[in-house]
N, C-alpha and C positions, 0 to 999 in steps of 0.2 A: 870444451863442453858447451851443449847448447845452454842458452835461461830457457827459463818456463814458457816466455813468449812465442822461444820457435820450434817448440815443441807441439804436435799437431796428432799425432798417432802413435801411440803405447801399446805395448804388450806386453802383459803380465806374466810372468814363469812362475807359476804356484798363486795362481789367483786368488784360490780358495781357503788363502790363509789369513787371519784374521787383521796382521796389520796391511797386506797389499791388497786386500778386497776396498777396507776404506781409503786407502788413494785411488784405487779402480774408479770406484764410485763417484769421489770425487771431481779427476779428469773426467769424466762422462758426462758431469752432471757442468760441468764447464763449459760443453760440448766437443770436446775432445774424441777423435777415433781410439775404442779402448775396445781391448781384445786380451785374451789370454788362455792359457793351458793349465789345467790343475789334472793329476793322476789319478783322482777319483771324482765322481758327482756326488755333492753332500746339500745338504740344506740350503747351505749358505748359495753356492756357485748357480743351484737352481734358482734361487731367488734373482741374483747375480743376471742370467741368464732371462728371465718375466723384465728385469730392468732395461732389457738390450741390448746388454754387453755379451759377445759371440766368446766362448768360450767351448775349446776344445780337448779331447780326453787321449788323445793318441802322439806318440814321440813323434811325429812324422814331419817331416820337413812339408809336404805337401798342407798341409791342415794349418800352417800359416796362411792367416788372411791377405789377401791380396792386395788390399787396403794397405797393408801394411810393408808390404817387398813392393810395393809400388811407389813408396814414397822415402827411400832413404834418408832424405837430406831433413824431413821434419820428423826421422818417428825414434824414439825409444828402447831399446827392453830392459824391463825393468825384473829384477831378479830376487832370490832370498840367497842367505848364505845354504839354505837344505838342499838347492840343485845339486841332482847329480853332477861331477864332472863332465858323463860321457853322455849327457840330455843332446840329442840329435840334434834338435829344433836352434837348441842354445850353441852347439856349435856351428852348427851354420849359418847363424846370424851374424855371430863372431869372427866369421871367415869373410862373409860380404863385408864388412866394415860398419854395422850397423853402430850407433851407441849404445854401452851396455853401463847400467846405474844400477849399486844396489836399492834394495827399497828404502835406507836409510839414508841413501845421498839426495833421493827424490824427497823424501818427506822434509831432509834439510833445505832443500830449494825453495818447499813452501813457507816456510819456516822464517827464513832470512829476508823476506820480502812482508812479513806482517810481525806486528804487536805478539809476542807469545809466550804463552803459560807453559811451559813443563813441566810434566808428575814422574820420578823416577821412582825404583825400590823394587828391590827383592820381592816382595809382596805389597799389596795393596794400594800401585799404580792403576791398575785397571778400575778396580770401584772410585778411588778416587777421582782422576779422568774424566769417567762418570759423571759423577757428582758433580764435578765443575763445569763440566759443559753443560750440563743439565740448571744448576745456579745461575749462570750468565744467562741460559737461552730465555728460561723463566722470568729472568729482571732485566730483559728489554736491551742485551747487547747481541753485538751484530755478529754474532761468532760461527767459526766451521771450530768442529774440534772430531779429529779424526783420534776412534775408540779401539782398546781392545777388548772391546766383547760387546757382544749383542744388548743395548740398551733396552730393558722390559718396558720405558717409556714409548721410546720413536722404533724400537722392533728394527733398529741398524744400527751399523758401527759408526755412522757418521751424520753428525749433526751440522745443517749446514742452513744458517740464520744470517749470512752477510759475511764479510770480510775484515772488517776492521780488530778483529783478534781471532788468535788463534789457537787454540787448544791439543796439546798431544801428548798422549803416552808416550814417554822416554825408555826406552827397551836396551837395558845392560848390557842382552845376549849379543856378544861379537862388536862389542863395543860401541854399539849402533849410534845412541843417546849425544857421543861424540861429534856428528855429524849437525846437531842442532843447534839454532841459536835464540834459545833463552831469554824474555828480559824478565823474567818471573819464575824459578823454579821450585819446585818439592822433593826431598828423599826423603820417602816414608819407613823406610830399612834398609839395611846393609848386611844381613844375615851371608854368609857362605853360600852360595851356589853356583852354575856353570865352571865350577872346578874343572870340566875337559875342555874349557876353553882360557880360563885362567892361571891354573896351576894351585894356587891359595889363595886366601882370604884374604893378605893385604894387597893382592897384585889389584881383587875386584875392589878393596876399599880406594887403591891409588885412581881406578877408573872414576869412582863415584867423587873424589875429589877435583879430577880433572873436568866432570863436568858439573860440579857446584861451583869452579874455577871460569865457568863463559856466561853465568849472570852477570850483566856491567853493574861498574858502581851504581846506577841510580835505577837497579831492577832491585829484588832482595829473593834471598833463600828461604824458604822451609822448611824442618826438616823436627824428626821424633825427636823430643828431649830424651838424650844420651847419646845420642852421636855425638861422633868428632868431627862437627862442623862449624858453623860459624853463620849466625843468619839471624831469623823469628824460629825460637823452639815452639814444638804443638805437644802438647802431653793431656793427663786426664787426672785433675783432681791434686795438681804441682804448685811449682811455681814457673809450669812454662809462661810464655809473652801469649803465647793460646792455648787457652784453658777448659776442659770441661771440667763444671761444679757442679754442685747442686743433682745428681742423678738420679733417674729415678725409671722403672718401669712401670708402663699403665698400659695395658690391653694388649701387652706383645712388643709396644714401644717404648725407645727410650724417652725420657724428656730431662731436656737438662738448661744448664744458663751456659754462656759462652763468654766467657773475661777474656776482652781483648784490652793492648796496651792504651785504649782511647775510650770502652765504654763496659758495658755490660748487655748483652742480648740475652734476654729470660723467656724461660719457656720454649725452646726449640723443639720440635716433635720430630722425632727421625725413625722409621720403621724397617731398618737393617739389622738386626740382631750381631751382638758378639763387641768384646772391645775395641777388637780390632779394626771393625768397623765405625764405629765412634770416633777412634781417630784420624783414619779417612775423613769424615764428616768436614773436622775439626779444619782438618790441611786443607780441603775444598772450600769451606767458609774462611778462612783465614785468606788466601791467594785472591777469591773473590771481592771479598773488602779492600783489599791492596788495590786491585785492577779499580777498584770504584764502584761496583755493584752497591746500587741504595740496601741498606741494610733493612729498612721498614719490608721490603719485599721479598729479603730472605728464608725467612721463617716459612713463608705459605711454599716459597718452593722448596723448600729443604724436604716439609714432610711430603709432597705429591712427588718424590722420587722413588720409585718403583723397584729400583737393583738393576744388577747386570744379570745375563743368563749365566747358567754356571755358576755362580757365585752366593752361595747357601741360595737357592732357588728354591722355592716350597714347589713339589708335584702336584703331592695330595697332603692336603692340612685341615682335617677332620680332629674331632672330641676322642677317635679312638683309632686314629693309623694320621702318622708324619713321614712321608718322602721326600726329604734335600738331595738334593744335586749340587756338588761343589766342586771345583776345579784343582782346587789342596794339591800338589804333588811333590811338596814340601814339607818336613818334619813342626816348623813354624805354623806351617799353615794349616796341616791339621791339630795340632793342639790350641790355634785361631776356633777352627769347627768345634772342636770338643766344648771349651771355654763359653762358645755361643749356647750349644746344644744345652748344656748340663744347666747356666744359666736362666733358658729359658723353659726347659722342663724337666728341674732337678728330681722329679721321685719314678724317671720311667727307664725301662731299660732301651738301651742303645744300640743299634747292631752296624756294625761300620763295614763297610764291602769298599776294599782299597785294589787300585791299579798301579801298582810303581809303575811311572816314569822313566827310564833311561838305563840302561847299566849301570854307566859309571856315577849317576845321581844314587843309586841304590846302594854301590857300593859304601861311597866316600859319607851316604850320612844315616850307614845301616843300623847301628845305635841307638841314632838319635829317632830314627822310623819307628824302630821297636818298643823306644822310650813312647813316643805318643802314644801308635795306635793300640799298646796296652791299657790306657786309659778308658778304654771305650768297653761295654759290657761283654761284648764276641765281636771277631774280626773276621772276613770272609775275606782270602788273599786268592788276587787275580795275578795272572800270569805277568812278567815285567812286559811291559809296550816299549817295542825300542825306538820308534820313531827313525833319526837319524844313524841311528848304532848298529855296528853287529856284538854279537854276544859275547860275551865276558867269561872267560873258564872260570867254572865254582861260583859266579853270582847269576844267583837265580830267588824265586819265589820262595819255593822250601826255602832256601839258606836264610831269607828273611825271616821268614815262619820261625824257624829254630827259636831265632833270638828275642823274640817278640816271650816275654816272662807269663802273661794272663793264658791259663790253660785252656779258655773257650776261644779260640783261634781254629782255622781249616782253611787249607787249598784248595778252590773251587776252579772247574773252568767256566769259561763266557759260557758255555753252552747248556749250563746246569745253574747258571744264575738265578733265575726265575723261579726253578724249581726248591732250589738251596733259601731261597730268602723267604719263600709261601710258609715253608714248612718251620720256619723259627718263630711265626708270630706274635713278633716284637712290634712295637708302639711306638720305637722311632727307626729310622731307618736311614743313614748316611752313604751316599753314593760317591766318593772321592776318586781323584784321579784326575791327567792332563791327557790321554791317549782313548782310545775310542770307547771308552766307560761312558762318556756322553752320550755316542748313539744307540746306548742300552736302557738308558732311563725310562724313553716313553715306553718300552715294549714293557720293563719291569711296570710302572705305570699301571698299566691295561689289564698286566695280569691281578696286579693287588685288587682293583674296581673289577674285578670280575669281566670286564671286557673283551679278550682277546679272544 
């Protein structure tokens, strides 16, 4: 296998996905030949594409860049576990003898040659990640820290401030997380999920073990008070090792004190809503103090952190109309949303517009779906997005709907969104989902403002 040194030209297979966009970005920005193929044009890959990276939309063995069959012995391709088998381009790269890395083998390259922080978990790696890149960059260390998701501060997945550490989301799906090497990690949860890749819930607890098992002795773990693990517990109002106390909301934000096992930090101002969130916070200011982050300069960057996109994103946040956009596609993580939501404007009604995610994510935690999004005042149910999947006999939307107990529930399609959510005018308004319910937001947006 080559190292990173003699690596000169990459190409991406699924550019456009959010954790191989921020290596994209990366090598490019290293000045590396980077190139790649994604199946659709979205947001991202145009932007992607304004940066200078050649990216192209057709399976065609031809639409390889020459740049890159011109250079075997320095170049790449870098892959996801979502390729088709029968992807044209990918097999006949694989035919010439090119090297082929998943995108977790590549991020583990980066990885094993710097200082590095790891956020893992079922949910709430991403905002954390976040957050921590965002803490370091703000108090003066030299950090890349490749995101997954669109940071509302720098408007990319990757932040890149110097070399001397390095930050990344640790990603469970297909064991990815595996492949890194850690002197610093986080598990923020271990909830059940990727069940079609695991089987059960202790197979993914044994993964999560295995990788709080490659912090060395003299790095330390993170992780929610109640795991079964072994480290600095982070909880909210405990007796974790990190602590939020003293809580309080003033203007939308939380403000709270932080008991760590050496001080007290009083008054933190954080403007993310939801507990769930809070305890993100906690894991990124905690790992930050580990790493050395001056603490006199935490505070001011804690509150200038803006969010992730997707992730409880306000649209529109007026006196008399709230539009979120959240990524929830989780039974956990929309009762995460509801908890913020109700929380933060406990006397209004809510109308929640959900996209399952997956089949067999639908199937294996249909109960638990129906448990949440009956919490919410009326539920509008969009069609399952399968992403990688084909369909599932008997699991489908309706079958959801059924079991879902609150009688103001209905099955809409995308194509009556617009007109389904005008006509309820409700005062708050939840957009959840991990499949293209995101590219619906601005359009719902425009219609609410009168705009379209």
């Amino acid at each position: 296998m080559k190292d990173l040194n003699h690596i000169k030209h990459l190409y991406f297979i699924g550019i456009g996905g959010i954790g191989m966009s921020a290596l994209a970005r990366y090598f490019k920005a290293k000045g590396n030949f980077v190139a790649g193929y994604d199946r659709t044009s979205t947001e991202l890959t145009k932007t992607l594409q304004k940066e200078g990276i050649e990216i192209n939309y057709s399976d065609e063995v031809n639409d390889i860049p020459e740049d890159f069959i011109n250079n075997p012995q320095t170049s790449v391709i870098v892959y996801t576990p979502a390729v088709p088998k029968d992807f044209k381009q990918f097999l006949y790269l694989k035919e010439q003898n090119f090297e082929v890395l998943k995108r977790a083998q590549l991020l583990g390259m980066v990885t094993k040659q710097k200082y590095c922080l790891a956020v893992a978990g079922t949910h709430g790696k991403t905002t954390t990640t976040a957050i921590l890149g965002h803490l370091l960059k703000e108090t003066g260390a030299k950090v890349t820290a490749f995101l997954g998701g669109i940071s509302e501060d720098i408007q990319s997945n990757l932040i890149m401030q110097g070399d001397d550490v390095v930050v990344v989301e640790a990603d469970e799906f297909d064991r990815s997380f595996l492949n890194l090497s850690p002197n610093l990690a986080a598990i923020t949860s271990m909830d059940a999920d990727h069940l079609d890749i695991y089987g059960d819930k202790s197979e993914l607890e044994k993964s999560f073990q295995e990788f709080a098992a490659k912090v060395p002795e003299d790095g330390r773990l993170f992780f929610k008070n109640g795991l079964p693990l072994k480290g600095a517990s982070i909880g909210v109002n405990d007796n974790s090792d990190y602590s939020a106390e003293n809580i309080r909301i003033e203007d939308g934000s939380y403000v709270f004190d932080l008991r760590t096992p050496s001080e007290l930090l009083q008054n933190l101002k954080f403007n993310l809503p939801g507990k769930h969130n809070l305890l993100n916070a906690i894991t990124a200011l905690a790992m930050a103090i580990q790493y050395g982050s001056p603490t006199d300069g935490l505070t001011r960057a804690l509150f200038s952190f803006k969010g992730v996109k997707r992730r409880f994103s306000y649209k529109i946040k007026t006196d008399k109309l709230i539009l979120i956009d959240d990524y929830a596609h989780h039974p956990t993580e929309i009762s995460a949303v509801h908890q913020a939501v109700r929380e933060m404007y406990p006397n209004n009604k809510v109308l929640a517009v959900f996209q399952p995610h997956l089949f067999s994510r639908t199937r294996d935690f249909a109960e638990d779906f129906a448990s949440s999004l009956t919490d919410f005042d009326k539920v509008f149910l969009l069609d399952i997005y399968p992403a990688r999947e084909l369909p599932i006999e008997g699991i489908s939307s309706a079958w959801l709907l059924d079991k879902i107990s609150n009688p103001e529930k209905e099955l809409i399609h995308k194509s009556e969104l617009i007109e389904k959510i005008k006509s309820e005018n409700a005062e708050i308004i939840v957009m959840m989902g991990a499949g293209d319910i995101g590219e619906e937001i601005d359009k719902v947006k425009k219609a609410l403002l009168n705009e379209a």
